[in-house]
C-alpha positions in Angstrom: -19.9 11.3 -31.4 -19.1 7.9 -31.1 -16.0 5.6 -29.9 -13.7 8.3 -28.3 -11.9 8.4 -25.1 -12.7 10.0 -21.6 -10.0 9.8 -19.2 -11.2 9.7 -15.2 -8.6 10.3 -12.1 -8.8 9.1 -8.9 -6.7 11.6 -6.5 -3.6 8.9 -5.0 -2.4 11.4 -2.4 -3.6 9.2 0.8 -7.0 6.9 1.7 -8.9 4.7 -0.5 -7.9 5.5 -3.6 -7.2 2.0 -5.3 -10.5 0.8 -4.1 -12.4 3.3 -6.2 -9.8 2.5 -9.5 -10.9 -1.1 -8.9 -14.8 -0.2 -9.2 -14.5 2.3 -11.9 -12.9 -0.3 -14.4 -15.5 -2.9 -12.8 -18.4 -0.1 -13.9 -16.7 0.3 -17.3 -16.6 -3.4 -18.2 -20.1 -3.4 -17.1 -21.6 -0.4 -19.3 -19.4 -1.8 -21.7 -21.6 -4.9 -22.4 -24.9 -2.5 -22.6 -25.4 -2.0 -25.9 -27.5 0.3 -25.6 -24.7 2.8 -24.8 -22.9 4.4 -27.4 -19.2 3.1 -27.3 -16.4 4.5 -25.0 -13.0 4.2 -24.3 -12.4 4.8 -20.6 -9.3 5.1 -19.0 -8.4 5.1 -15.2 -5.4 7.4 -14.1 -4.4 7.9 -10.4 -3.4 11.3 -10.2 -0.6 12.9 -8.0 0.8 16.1 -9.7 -0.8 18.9 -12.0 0.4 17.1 -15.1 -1.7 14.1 -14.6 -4.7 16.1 -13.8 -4.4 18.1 -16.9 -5.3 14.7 -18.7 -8.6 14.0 -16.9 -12.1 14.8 -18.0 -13.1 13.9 -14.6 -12.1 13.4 -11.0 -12.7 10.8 -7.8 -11.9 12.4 -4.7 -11.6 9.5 -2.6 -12.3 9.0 1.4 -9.6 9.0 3.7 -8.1 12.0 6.0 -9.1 15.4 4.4 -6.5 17.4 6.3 -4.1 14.9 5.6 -4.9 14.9 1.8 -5.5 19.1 1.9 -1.7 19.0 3.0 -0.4 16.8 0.9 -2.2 18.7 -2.6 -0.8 22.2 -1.0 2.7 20.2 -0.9 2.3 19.1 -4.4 1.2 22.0 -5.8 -1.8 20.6 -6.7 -4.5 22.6 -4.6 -5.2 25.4 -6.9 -5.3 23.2 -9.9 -7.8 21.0 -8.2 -9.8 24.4 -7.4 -9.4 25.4 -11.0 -10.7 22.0 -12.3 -13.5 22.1 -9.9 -15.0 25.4 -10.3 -13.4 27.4 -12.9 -13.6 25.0 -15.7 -16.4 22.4 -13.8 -15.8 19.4 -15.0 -17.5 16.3 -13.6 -16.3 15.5 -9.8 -17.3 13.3 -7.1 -16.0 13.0 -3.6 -16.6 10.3 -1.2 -16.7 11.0 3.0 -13.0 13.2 3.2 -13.8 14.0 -0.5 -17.2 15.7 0.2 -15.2 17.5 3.0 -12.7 19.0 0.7 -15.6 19.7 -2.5 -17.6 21.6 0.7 -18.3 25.2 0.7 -17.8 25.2 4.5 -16.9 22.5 6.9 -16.9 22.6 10.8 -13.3 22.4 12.2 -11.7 19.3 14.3 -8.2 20.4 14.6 -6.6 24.0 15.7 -6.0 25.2 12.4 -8.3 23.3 10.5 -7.6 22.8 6.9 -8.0 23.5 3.3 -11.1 23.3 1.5 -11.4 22.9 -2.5 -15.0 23.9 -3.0 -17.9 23.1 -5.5 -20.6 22.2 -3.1 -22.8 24.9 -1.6 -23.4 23.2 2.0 -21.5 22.8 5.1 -20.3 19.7 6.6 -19.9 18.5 9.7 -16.8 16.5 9.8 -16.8 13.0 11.6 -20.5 13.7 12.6 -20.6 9.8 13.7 -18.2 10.0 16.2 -14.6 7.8 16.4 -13.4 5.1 13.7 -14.9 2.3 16.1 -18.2 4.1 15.4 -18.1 3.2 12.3 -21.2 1.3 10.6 -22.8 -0.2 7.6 -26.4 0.8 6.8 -28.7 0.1 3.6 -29.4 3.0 1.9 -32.2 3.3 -0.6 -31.1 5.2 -3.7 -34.3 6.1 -6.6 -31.0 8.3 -8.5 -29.8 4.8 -9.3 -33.3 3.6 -10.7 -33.2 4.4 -14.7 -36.7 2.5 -15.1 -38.3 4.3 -12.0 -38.5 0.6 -10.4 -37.1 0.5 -6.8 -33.5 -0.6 -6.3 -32.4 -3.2 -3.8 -30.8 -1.1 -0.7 -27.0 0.0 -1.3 -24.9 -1.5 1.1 -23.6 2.6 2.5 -20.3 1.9 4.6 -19.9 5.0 7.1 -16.1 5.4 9.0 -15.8 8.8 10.8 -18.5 10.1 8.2 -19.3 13.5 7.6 -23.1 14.9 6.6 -23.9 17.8 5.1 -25.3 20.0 7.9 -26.6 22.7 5.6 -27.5 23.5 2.5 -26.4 27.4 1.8 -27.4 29.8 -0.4 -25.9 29.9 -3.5 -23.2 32.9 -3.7 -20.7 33.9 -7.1 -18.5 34.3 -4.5 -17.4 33.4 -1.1 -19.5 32.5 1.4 -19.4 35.2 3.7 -21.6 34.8 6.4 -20.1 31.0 6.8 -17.0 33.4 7.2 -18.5 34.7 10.2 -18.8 31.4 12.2 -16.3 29.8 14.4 -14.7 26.6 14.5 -15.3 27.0 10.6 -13.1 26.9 7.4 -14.4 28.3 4.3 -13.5 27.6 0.6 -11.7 30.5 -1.7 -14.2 31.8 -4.2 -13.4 31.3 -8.2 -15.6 31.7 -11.3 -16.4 29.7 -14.2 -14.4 30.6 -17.1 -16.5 30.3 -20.0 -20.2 29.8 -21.2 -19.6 25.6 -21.0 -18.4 25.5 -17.6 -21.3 28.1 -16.3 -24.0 25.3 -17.9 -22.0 22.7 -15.9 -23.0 25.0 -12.5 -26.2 25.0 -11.1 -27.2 27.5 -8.3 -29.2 24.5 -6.7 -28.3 21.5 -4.1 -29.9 18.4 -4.7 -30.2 16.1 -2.1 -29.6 12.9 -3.2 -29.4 10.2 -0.3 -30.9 10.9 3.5 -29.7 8.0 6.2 -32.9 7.5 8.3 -33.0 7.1 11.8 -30.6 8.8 13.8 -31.1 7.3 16.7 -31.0 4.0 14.9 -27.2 4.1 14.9 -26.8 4.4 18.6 -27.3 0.3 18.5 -25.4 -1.7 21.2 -22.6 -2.9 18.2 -22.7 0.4 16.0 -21.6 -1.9 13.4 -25.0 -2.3 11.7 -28.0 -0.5 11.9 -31.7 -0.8 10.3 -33.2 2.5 8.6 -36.2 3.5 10.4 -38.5 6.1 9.1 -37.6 9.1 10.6 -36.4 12.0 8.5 -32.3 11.7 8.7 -29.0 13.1 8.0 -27.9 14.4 4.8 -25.3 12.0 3.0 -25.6 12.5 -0.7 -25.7 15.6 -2.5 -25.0 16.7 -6.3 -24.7 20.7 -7.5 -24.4 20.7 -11.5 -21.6 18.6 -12.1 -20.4 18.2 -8.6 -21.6 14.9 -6.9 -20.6 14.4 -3.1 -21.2 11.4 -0.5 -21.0 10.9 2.8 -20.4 7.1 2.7 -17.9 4.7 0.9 -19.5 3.4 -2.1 -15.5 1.7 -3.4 -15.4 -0.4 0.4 -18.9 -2.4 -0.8 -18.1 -4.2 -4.0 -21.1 -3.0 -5.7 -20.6 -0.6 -8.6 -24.0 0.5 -9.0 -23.1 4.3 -8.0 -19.6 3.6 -10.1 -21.9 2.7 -12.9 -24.0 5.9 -12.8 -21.3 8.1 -12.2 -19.7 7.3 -15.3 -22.6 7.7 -17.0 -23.4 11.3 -15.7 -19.4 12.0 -16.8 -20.1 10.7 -20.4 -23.3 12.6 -20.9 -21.3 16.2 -19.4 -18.2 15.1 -21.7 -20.7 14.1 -24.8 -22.3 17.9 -24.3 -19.1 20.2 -23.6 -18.0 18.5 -26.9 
C-alpha cells in the first residue's frame, strides 16, 4: 500500500496541545525526506468532540491537568469514545505526563474525589511524584527505542513538570483491575474489550518499559531545575503495551522530534497492518 492518508489527533481540551501539533508536522516533514519510507500523507487534527475523533487513525493525549482534561472529555461527551478508541478498537495512542495519567490502569489520587481514568496501560501511576510545579526539571534521558541502527543516541533532552511515574506494573487482567479496586486513595479505569480479531493483535498482555530516569536522589539538587543521571536504577517514565505508548516527560516542550518521529512510524506500521 502506498501513498494514502493517516489522520493523527491531538486531544485540544486543555495543556499542551499545540506544542505536540507543532512537532508532529515537524516529524512528518522530516520522514518525509527519507526515502527510504514508503510515501504518506499525514494530517494533523486537534480534536474536541466525538466527530473529530471518528476521523483519527491515532491519538496524542497531551500533558497538562488530567482531572482538568477527565472533566472537560466527560462534559463533551467524549470520555467513552476516547475509552472505545483506546481499548475496544486499539488504535495507536500515546500520552504524555497527564496523558499517561488518564491511559493508566490505576493512578494514586491527589484531590477528594479523584478523577476519571481512560485506560490502556496495565500500571499504576503516581501522580505528581516530583513534587510542586517549581520542582520541575529537565534531565537527559538515554533512549536505545529511538536507535534504528542499534548505535547509541545522543541523550533526549526529558522536560519533567509535576510528573507522574509509573509506580507499578500490574498484571494483565481482560477486565478490571480488581485488587487495584481494593486500595485507597486509588482510582481505577472501567474495563472494555477489544472488538474484533485486529484490535486483539493491537493488545499485548505485556508492559514494556521503555525509558527509567536514573538517580533519584539526583533530583534533590539545590536548583531542581537540572539534574545529571547517575547510575542508580530509577523511576519508571516510559512505558508502551501493544499499541499504547505512555511518558512521563514532555517530549513537544524540547524542540526535538526524535520520539515525534518514531511515533509516527510505529502509527504507520499499525495502520499499514490493520489494512
Amino acid at each position: 500500500m502506498t501513498g494514502f492518508t493517516i489522520t493523527v489527533g491531538v486531544l485540544a481540551l486543555q495543556g499542551a496541545f499545540y506544542e505536540h501539533v507543532v512537532l508532529l508536522r515537524t516529524a512528518a516533514a522530516n520522514l518525509a525526506s527519507d526515502k527510504t519510507q514508503s510515501p504518506t500523507k499525514w494530517e494533523f487534527i486537534e480534536v474536541r468532540t466525538p466527530l473529530e475523533l471518528e476521523r483519527c487513525n491515532a491519538l496524542v493525549l497531551p500533558g497538562g491537568e488530567s482531572t482538568a482534561i477527565s472533566l472537560v472529555a466527560a462534559r463533551s461527551n467524549l470520555l467513552e469514545p476516547l475509552r472505545d478508541f483506546v481499548k475496544v478498537h486499539r488504535k495507536p495512542t500515546w500520552g504524555t505526563c497527564a496523558g499517561l495519567i488518564l491511559l493508566a490502569e490505576s493512578a494514586n489520587k491527589t484531590k477528594k474525589g479523584g478523577q476519571e481514568l481512560i485506560g490502556g496501560l496495565d500500571v499504576r501511576v503516581n501522580r505528581n511524584h516530583f513534587g510542586r510545579q517549581t520542582e520541575s526539571f529537565e534531565a537527559p534521558l538515554d533512549l536505545p527505542f529511538l536507535s534504528a541502527s542499534g548505535e547509541p543516541e545522543a541523550p533526549f533532552p526529558a522536560v519533567f513538570i509535576r510528573a507522574p511515574v509509573v509506580e507499578k506494573i500490574l498484571p494483565h487482567q481482560e477486565g478490571v483491575q480488581v485488587a487495584e479496586l481494593q486500595r485507597d486513595e486509588t482510582v481505577v479505569a472501567p474495563s472494555r474489550q477489544a472488538e474484533d480479531e485486529a484490535a486483539r493483535k493491537a493488545m499485548s498482555s505485556h508492559v514494556e518499559v521503555l525509558a527509567t530516569l536514573p538517580g533519584r536522589a539526583a533530583r534533590l539538587a539545590d536548583d531542581a531545575k537540572a539534574i545529571d543521571a547517575d547510575e542508580e536504577a530509577g523511576d519508571i517514565v516510559a512505558v508502551r503495551q501493544g499499541n499504547v505508548f505512555g511518558t512521563s516527560f514532555h517530549p513537544e516542550l524540547t524542540g526535538d522530534d526524535r520520539i515525534h518521529s518514531w511515533w509516527l512510524r510505529q502509527v504507520e506500521a499499525a495502520v499499514r497492518g490493520a489494512n
